[in-house]
Backbone as CSV, one residue per row, in Angstrom:
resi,resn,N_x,N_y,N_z,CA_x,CA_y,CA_z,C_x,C_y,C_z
1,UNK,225.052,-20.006,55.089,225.184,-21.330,55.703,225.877,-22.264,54.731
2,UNK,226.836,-22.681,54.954,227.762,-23.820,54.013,227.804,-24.822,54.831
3,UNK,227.282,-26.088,54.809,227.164,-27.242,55.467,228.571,-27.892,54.628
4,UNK,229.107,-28.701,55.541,230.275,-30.166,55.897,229.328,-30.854,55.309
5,UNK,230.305,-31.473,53.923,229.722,-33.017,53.697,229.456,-34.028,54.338
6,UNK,228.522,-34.685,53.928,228.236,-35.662,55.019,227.645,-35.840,56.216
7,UNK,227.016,-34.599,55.799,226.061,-34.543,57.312,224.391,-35.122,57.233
8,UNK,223.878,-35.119,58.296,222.916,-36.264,58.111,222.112,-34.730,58.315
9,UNK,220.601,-35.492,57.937,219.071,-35.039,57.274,219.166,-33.971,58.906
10,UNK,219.066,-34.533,59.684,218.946,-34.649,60.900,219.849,-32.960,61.285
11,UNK,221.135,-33.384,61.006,221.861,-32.156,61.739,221.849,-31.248,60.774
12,UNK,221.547,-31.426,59.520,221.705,-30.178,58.525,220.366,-29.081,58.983
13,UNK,219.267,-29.820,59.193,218.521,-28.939,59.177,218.531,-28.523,60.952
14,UNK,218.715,-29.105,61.431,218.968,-28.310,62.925,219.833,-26.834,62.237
15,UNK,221.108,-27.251,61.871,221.857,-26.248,61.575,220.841,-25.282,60.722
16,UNK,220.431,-25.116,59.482,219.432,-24.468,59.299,218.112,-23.499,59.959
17,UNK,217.879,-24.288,60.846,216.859,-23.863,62.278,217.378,-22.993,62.656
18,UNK,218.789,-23.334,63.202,219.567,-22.394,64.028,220.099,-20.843,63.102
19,UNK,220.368,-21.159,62.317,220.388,-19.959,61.024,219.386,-18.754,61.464
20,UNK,218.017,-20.124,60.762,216.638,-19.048,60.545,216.255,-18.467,61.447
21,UNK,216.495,-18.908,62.884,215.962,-18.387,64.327,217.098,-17.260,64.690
22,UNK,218.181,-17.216,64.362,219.448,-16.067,64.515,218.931,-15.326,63.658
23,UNK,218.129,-14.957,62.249,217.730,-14.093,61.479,216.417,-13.211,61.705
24,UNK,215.859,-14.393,62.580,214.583,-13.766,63.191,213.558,-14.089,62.477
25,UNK,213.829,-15.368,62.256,212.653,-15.865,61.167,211.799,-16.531,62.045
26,UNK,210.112,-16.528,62.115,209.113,-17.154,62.712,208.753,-18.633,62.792
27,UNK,208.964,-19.701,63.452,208.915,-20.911,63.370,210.109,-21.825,62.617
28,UNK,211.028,-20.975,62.981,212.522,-21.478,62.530,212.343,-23.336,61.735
29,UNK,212.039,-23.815,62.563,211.767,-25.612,62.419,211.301,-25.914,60.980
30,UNK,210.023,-25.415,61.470,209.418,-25.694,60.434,209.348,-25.129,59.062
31,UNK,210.192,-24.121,58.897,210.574,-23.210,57.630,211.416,-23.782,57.186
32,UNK,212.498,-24.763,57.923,213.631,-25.234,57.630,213.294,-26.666,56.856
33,UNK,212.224,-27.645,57.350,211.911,-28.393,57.036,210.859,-28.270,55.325
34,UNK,210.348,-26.957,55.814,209.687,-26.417,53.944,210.428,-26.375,53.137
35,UNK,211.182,-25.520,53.445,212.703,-25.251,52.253,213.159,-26.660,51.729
36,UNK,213.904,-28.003,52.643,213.663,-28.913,52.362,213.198,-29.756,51.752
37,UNK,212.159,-29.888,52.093,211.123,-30.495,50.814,210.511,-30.008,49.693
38,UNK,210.467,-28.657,49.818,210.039,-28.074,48.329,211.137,-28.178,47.796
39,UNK,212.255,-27.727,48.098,213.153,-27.673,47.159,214.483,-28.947,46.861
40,UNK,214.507,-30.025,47.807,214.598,-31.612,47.294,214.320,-32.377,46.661
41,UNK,212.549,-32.357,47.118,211.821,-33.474,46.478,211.340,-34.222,47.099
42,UNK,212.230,-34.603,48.532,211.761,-35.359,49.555,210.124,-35.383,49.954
43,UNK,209.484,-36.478,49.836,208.287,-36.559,51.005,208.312,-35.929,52.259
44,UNK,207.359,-35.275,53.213,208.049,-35.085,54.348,207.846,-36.297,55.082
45,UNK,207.587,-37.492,54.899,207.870,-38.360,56.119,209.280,-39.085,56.079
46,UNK,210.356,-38.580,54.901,210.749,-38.946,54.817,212.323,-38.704,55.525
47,UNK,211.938,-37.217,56.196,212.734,-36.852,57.382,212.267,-37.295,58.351
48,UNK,211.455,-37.856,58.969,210.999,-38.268,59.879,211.673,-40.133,59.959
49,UNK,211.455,-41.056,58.442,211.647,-41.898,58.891,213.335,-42.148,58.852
50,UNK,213.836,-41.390,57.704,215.504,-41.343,57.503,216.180,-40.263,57.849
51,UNK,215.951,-40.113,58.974,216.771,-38.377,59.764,218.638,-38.476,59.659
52,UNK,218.717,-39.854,59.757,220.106,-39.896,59.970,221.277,-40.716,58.393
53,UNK,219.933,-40.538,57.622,220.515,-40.916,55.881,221.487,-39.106,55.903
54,UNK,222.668,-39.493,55.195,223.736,-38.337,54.793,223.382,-37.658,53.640
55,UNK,224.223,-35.942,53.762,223.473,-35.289,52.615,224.417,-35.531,52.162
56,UNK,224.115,-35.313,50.543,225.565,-35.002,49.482,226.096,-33.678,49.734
57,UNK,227.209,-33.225,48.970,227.682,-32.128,49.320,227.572,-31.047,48.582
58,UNK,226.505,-31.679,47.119,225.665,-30.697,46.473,224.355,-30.825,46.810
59,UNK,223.456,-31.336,47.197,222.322,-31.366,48.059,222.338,-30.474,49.123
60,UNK,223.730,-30.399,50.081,223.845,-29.699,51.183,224.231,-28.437,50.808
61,UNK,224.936,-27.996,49.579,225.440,-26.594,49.550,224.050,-25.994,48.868
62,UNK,223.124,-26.684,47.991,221.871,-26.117,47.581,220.849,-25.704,48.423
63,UNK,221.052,-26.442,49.483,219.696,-26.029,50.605,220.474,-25.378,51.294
64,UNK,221.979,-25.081,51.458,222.304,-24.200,52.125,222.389,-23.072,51.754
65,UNK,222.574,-22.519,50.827,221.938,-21.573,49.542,220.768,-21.174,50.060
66,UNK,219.684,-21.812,49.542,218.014,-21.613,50.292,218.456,-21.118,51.540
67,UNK,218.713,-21.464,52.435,218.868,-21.095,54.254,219.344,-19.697,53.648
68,UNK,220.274,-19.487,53.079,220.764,-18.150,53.167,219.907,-17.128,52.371
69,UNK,219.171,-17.902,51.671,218.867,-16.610,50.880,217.124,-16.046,52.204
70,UNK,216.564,-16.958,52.627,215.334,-16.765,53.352,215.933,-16.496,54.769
71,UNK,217.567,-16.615,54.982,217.720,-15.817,56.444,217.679,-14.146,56.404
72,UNK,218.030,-13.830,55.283,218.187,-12.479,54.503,216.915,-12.119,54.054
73,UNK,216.126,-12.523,54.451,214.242,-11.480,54.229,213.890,-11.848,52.919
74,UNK,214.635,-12.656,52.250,213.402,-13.444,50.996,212.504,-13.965,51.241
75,UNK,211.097,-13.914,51.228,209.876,-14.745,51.114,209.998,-16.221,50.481
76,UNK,209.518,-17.241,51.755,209.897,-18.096,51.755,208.646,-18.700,49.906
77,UNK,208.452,-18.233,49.484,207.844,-18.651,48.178,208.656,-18.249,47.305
78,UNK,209.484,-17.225,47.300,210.612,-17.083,46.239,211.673,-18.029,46.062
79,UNK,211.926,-17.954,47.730,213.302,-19.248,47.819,212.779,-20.061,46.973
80,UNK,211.512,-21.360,47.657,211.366,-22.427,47.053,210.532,-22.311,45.731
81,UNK,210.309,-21.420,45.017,210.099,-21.021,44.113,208.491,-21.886,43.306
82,UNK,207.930,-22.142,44.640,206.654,-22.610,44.420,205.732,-22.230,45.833
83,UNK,204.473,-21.857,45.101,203.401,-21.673,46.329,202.197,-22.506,46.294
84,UNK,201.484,-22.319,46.833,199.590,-23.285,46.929,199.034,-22.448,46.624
85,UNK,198.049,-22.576,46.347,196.813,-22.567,45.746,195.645,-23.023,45.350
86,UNK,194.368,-22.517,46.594,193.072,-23.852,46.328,194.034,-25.049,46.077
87,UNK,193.703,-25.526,44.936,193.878,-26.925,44.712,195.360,-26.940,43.730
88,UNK,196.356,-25.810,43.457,196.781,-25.700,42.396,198.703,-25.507,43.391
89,UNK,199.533,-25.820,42.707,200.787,-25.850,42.776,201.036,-25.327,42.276
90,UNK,201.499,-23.677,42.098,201.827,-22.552,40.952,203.628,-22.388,41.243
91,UNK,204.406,-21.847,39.986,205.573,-21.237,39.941,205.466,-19.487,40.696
92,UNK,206.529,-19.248,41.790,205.899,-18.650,42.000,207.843,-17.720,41.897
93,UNK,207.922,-16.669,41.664,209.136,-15.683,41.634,208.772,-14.072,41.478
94,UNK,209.973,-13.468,42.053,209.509,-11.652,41.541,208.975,-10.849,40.748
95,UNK,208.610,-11.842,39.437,208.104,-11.278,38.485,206.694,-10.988,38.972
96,UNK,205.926,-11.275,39.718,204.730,-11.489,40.165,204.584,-11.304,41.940
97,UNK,203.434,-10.864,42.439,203.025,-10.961,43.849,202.741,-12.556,44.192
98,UNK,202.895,-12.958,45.307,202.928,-13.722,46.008,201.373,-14.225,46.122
99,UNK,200.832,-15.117,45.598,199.228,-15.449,45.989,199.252,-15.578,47.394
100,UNK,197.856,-15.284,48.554,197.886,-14.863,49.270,196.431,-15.714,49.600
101,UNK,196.418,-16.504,50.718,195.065,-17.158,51.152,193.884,-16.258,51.147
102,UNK,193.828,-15.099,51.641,192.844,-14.417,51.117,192.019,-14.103,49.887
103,UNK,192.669,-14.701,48.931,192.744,-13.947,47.837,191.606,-15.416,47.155
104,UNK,191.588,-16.734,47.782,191.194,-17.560,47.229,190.059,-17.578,47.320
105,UNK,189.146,-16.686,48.415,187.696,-16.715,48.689,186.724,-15.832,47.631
106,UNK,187.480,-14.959,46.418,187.410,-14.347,45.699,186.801,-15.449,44.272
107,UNK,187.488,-16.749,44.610,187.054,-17.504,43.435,185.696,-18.593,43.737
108,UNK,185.658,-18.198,44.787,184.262,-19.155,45.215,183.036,-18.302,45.065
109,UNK,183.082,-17.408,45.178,182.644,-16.341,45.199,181.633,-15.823,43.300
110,UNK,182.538,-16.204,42.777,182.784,-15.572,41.148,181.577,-17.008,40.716
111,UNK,182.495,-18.513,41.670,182.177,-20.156,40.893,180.511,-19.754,40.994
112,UNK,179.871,-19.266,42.275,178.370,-19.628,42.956,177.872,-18.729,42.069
113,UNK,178.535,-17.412,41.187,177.788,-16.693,40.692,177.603,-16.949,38.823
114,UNK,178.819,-16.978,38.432,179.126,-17.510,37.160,180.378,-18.470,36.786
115,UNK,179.451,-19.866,36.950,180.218,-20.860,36.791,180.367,-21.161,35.614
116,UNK,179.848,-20.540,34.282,179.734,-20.748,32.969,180.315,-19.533,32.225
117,UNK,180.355,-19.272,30.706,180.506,-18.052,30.026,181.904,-17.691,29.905
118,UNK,182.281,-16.796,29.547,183.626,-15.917,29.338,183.975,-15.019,30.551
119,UNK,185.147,-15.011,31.373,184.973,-14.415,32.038,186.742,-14.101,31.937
120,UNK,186.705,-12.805,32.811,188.602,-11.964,32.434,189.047,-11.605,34.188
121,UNK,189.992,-12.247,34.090,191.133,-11.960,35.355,191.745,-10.560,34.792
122,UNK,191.923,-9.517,35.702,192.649,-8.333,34.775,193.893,-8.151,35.885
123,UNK,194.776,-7.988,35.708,195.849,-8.263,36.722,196.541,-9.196,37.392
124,UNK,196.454,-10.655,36.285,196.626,-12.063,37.094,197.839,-12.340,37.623
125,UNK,198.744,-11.934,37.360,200.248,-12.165,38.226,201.013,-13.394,37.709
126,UNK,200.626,-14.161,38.836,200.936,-15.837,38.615,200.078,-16.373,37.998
127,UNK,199.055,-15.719,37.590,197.500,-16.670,37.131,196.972,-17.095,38.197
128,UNK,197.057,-17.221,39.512,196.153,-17.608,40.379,194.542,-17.666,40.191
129,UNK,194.433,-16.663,40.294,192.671,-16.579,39.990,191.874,-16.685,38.222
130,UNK,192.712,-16.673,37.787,192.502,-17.442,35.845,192.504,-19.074,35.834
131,UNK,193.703,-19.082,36.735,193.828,-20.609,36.647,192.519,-21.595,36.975
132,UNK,192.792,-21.385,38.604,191.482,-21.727,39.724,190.300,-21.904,38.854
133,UNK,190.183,-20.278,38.337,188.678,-20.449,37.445,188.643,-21.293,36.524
134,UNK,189.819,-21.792,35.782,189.604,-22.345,34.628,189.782,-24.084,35.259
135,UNK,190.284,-24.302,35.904,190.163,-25.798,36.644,189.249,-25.817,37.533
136,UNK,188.361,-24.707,38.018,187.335,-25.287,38.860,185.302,-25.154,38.056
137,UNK,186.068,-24.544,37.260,184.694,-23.592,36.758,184.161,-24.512,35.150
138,UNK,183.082,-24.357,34.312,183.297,-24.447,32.957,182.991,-23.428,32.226
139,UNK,183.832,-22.679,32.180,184.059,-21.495,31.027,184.419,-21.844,30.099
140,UNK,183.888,-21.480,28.585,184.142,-20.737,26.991,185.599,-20.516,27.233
141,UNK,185.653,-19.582,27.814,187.061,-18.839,27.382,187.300,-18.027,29.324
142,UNK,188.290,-18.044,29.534,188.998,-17.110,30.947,190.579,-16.593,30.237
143,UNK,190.638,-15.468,30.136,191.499,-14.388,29.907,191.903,-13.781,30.520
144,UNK,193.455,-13.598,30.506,194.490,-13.447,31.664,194.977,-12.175,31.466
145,UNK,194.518,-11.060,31.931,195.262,-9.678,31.463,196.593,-9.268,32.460
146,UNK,197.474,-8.876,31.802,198.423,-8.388,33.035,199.065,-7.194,32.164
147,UNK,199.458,-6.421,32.550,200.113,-4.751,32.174,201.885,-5.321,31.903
148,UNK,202.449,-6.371,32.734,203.994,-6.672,32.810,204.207,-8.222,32.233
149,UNK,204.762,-7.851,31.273,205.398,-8.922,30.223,205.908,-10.037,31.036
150,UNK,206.829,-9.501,32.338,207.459,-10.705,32.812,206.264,-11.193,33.634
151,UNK,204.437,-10.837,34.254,204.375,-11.598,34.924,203.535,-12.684,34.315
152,UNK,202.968,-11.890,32.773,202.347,-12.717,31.500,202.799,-14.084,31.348
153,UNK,204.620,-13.803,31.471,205.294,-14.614,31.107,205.243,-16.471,32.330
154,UNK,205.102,-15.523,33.445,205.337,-16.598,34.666,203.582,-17.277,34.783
155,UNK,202.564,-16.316,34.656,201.473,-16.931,34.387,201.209,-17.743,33.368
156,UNK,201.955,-17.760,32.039,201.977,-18.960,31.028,203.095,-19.852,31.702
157,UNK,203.857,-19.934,32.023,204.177,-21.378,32.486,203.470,-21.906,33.633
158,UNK,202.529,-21.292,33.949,201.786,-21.830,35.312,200.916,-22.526,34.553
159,UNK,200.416,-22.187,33.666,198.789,-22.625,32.765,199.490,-23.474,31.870
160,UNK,201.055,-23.949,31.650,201.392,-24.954,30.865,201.477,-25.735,31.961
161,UNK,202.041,-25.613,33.048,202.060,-26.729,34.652,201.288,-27.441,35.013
162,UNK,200.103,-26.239,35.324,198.508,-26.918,35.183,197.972,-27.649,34.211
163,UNK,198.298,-27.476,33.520,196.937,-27.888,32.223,196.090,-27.006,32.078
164,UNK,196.027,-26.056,32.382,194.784,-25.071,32.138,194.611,-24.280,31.276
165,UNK,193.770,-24.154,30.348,193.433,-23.192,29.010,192.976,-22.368,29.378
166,UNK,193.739,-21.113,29.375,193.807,-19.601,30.086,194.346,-19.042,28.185
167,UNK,193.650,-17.821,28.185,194.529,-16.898,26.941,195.051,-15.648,27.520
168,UNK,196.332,-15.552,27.415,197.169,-14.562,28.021,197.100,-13.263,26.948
169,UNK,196.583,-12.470,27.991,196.785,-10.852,26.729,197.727,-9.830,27.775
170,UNK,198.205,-8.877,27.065,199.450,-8.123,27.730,198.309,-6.779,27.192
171,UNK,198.247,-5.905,28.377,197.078,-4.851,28.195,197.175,-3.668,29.501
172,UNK,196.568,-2.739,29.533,196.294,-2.099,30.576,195.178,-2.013,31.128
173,UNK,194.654,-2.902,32.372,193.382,-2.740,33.098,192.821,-3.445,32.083
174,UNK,191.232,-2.821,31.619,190.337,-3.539,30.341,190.379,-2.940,28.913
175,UNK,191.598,-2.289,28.810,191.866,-2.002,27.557,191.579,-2.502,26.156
176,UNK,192.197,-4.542,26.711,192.438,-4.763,25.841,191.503,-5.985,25.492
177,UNK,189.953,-5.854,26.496,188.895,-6.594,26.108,187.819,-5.777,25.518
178,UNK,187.024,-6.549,24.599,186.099,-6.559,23.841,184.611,-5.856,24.393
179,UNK,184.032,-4.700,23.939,182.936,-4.224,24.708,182.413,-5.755,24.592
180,UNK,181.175,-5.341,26.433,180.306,-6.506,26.108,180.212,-8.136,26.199
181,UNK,181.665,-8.309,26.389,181.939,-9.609,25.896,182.281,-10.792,27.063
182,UNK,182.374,-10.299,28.354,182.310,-11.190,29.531,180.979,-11.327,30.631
183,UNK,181.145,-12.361,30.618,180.282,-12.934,31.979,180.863,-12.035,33.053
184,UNK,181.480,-12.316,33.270,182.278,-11.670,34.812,183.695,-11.177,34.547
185,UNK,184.253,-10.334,35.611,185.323,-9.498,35.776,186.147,-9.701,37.209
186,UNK,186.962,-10.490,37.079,187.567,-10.431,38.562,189.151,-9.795,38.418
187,UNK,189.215,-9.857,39.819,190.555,-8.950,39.747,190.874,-8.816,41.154
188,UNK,192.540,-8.464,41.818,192.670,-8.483,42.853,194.254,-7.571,42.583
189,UNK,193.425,-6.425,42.032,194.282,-4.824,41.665,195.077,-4.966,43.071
190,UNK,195.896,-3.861,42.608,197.297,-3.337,43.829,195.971,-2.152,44.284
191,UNK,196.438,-2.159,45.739,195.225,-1.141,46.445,196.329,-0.222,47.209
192,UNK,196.759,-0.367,47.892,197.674,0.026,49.044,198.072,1.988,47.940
193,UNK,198.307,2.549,49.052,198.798,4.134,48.731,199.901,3.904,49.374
194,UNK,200.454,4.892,48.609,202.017,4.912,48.389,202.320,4.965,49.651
195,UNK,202.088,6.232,50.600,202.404,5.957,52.076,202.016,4.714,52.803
196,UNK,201.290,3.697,52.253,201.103,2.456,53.174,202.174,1.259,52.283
197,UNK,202.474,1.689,51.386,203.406,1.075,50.379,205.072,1.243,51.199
198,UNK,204.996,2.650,51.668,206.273,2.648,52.022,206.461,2.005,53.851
199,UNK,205.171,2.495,54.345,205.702,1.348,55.565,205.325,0.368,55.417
200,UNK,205.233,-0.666,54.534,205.273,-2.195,55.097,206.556,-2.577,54.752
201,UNK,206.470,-4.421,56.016,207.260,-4.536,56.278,208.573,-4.927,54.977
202,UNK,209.768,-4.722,55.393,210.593,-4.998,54.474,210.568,-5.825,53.436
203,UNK,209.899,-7.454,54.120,209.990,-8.666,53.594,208.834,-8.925,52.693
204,UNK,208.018,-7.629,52.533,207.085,-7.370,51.158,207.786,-6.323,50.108
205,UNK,208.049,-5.228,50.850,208.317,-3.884,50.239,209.490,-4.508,49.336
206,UNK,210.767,-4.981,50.025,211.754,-5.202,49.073,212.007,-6.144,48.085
207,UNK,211.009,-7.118,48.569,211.463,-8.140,47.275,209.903,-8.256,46.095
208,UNK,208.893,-7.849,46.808,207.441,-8.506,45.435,207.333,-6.933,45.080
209,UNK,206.720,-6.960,43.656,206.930,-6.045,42.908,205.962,-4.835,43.262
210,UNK,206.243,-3.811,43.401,205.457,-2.382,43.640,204.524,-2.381,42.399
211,UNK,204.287,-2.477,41.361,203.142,-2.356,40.469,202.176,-3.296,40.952
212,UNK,202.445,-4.224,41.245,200.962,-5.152,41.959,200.447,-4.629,43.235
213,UNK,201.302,-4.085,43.798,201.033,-3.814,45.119,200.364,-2.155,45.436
214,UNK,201.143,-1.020,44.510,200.607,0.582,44.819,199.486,0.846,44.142
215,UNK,198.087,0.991,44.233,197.067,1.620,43.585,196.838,2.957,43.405
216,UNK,198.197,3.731,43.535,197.996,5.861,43.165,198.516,5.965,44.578
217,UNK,198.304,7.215,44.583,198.151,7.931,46.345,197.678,8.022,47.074
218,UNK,196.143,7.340,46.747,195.594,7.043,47.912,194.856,5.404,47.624
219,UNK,195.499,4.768,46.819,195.488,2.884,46.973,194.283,2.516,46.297
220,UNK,193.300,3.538,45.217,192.634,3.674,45.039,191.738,3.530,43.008
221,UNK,193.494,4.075,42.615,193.004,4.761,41.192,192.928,3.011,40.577
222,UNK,192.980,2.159,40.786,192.664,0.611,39.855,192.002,0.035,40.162
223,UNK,191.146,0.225,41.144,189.647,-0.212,41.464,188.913,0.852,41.189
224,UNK,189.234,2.139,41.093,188.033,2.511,40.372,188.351,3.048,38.898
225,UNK,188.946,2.618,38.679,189.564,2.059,36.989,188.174,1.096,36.799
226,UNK,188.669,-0.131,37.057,187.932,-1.354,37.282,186.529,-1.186,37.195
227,UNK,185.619,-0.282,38.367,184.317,0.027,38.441,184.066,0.719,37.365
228,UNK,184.640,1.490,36.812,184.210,2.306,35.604,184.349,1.617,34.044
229,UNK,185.713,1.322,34.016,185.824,0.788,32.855,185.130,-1.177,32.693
230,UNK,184.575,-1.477,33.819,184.408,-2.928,33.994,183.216,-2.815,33.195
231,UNK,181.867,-1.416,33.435,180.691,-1.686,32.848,180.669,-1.425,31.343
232,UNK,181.717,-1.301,30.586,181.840,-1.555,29.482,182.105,-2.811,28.581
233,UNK,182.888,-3.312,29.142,183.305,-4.845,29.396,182.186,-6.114,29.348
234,UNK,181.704,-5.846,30.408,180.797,-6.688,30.859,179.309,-7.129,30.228
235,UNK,178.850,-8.298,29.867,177.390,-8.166,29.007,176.267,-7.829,30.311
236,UNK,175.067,-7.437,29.747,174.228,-6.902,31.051,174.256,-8.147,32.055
237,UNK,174.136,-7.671,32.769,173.830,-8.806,34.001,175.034,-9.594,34.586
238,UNK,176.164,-8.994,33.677,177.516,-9.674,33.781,178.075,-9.225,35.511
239,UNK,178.773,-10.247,36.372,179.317,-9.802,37.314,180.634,-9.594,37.570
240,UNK,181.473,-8.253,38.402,182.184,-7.373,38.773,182.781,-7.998,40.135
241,UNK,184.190,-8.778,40.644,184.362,-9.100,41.660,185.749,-8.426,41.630
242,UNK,185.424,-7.880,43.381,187.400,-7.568,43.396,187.459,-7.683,44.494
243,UNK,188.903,-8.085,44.420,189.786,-8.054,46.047,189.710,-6.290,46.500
244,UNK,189.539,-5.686,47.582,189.862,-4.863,47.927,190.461,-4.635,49.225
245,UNK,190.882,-3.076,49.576,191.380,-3.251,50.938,189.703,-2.736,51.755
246,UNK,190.301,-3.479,53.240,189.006,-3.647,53.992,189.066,-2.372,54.467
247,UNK,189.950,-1.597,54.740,189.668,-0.211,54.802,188.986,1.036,54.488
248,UNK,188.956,0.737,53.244,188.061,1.267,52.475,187.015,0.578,51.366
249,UNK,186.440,-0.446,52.229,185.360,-1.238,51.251,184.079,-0.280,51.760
250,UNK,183.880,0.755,52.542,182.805,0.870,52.379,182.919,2.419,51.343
251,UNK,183.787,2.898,51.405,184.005,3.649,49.832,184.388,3.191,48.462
252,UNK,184.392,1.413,48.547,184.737,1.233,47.322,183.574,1.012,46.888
253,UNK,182.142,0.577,47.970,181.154,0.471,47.513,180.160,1.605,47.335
254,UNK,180.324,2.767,47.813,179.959,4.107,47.664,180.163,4.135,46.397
255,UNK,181.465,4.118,45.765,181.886,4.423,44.130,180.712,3.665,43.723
256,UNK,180.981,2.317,43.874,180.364,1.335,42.599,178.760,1.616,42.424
257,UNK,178.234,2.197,43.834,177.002,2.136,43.826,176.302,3.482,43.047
258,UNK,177.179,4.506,43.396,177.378,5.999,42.035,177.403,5.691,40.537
259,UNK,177.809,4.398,40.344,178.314,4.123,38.966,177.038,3.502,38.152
260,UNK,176.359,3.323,39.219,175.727,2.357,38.494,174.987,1.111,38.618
261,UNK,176.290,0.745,39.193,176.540,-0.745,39.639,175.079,-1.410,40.404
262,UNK,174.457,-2.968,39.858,173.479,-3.094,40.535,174.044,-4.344,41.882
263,UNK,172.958,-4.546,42.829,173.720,-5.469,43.955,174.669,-5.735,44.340
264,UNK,175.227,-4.484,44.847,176.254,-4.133,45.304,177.032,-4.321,46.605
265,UNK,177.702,-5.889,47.094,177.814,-5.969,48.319,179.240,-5.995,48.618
266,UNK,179.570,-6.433,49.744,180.709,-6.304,50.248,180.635,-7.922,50.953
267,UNK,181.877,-8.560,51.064,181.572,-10.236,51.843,183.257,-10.370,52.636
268,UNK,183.309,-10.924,53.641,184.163,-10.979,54.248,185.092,-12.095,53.877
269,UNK,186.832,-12.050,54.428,187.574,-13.021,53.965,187.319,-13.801,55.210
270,UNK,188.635,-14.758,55.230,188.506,-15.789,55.811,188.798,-14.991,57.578
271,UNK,189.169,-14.127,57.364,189.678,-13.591,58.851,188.861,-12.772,59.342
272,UNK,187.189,-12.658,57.962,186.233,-11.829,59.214,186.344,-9.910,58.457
273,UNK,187.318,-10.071,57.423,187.566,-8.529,57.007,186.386,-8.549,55.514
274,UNK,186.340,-7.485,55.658,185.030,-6.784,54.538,186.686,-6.930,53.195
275,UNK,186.688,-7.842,52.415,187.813,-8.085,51.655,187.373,-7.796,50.161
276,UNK,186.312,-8.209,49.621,185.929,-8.464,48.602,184.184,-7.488,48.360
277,UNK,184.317,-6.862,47.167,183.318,-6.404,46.481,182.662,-7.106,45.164
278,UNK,181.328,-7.179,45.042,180.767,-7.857,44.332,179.691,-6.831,43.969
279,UNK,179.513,-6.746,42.205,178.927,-5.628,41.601,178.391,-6.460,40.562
280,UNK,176.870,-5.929,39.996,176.407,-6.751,38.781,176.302,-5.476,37.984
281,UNK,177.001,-5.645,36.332,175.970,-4.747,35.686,174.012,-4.626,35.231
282,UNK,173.987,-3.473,34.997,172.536,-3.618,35.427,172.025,-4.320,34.093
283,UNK,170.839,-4.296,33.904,170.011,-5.323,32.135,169.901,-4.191,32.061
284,UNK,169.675,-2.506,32.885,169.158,-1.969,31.305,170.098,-1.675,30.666
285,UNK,170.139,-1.053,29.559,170.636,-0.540,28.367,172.001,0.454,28.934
């Protein structure tokens, strides 16, 4: 899409609309109007009250840029290169998975149980769930593990964005924490098996990264990584939270409950799915 200088608020993004809806994009309008304002600056009332103020003709070739790159199956969080979060405005690009509303009921979850102490994100991405904890919670210390340098990298400029005192370690799984030494363990591992990896839809598969997303061959081997290597980790009584797939939450809780693991439940997301597992280590020895 290359917009004519001089076109008003008004017809650029019609033109845009018309783009995103020829690409087959869902709610054409209003995607057009996101792109917009995330990536302007604009208020949104401010298409509403100045529809017919003119674009520049670098204003217009930049959002026309955006139009093109999200008519072509980029995730509209890459384009504008920011997502939400609870309460948080994160950087959000390929180096990292896409935070995901589901994923936020995981931290309320962790707050009601251990709102205090040391506690380790192992797989944080963007920092989503390090962050959250560390701006909603009062923790000692929350530690950001991730296996990929570049997404270490995008989670420290999120925790310089925020304000949030997160310590970033580059590790595999709980490698690279301390027996013993956390309150709690959260995490929201890649689950999916490779065959469910390869059919989804394009506009995941091709652009957010396959290490966040494949858990082995059967979507499996980093949650029970997690269950095993977590009760080392953890001080007694310390708690075990993960995102899982709802598919198999009632074998992820079979594992945990083999392991060891004491109060061992399963709690639903916001849509009603068995999403999340919750495991305590036990006091004894």
């Amino acid at each position: 899409m290359r917009s004519e200088a001089g076109l008003s608020r008004r017809a650029l993004l019609s033109q845009a609309a018309d783009v995103l809806k020829a690409a087959g994009i869902g709610a054409p309008r209003r995607e057009a109007r996101r792109l917009w304002t995330d990536l302007m600056g604009d208020p949104p009332d401010h298409l509403v009250l100045h529809p017919e103020e003119p674009v520049s003709a670098e204003r217009g070739w930049a959002y026309g840029t955006a139009v093109e790159h999200r008519a072509a199956g980029e995730p509209l969080a890459y384009v504008t290169g920011w997502t939400g979060f609870r309460h948080l405005i994160l950087r959000c690009d390929p180096r990292a998975l896409i935070p995901r509303p589901e994923t936020e009921g995981l931290v309320d979850l962790v707050l009601a149980r251990v709102p205090i102490g040391r506690i380790a994100d192992v797989g944080t991405g963007t920092g989503c769930l390090a962050l959250s904890l560390a701006a909603e919670g009062s923790y000692a210390q929350v530690l950001a593990v991730d296996l990929s340098a570049s997404a270490l990298e995008l989670a420290g400029e999120n925790a310089r964005g925020v304000g949030a005192r997160v310590s970033l370690v580059r590790g595999d799984c709980c490698a690279p924490l301390r027996q013993a030494s956390f309150d709690a363990l959260v995490s929201n591992p890649p689950y999916l098996s490779a065959g469910e990896y390869a059919s989804l839809d394009p506009s995941v598969r091709n652009w957010e990264p396959a290490l966040a997303l494949v858990g082995g061959a059967v979507g499996l081997e980093l949650t029970a990584r997690l269950l095993d290597e977590g009760r080392a980790v953890l001080r007694r009584g310390g708690w075990l939270a993960l995102e899982i797939d709802c598919t198999r939450a009632a074998e992820c809780a079979a594992r945990a409950g083999a392991l060891g693991w004491s109060e061992v439940a399963l709690h639903a997301d916001l849509f009603g799915r068995e999403r999340y597992l919750l495991a305590r280590r036990s006091d004894a020895p």
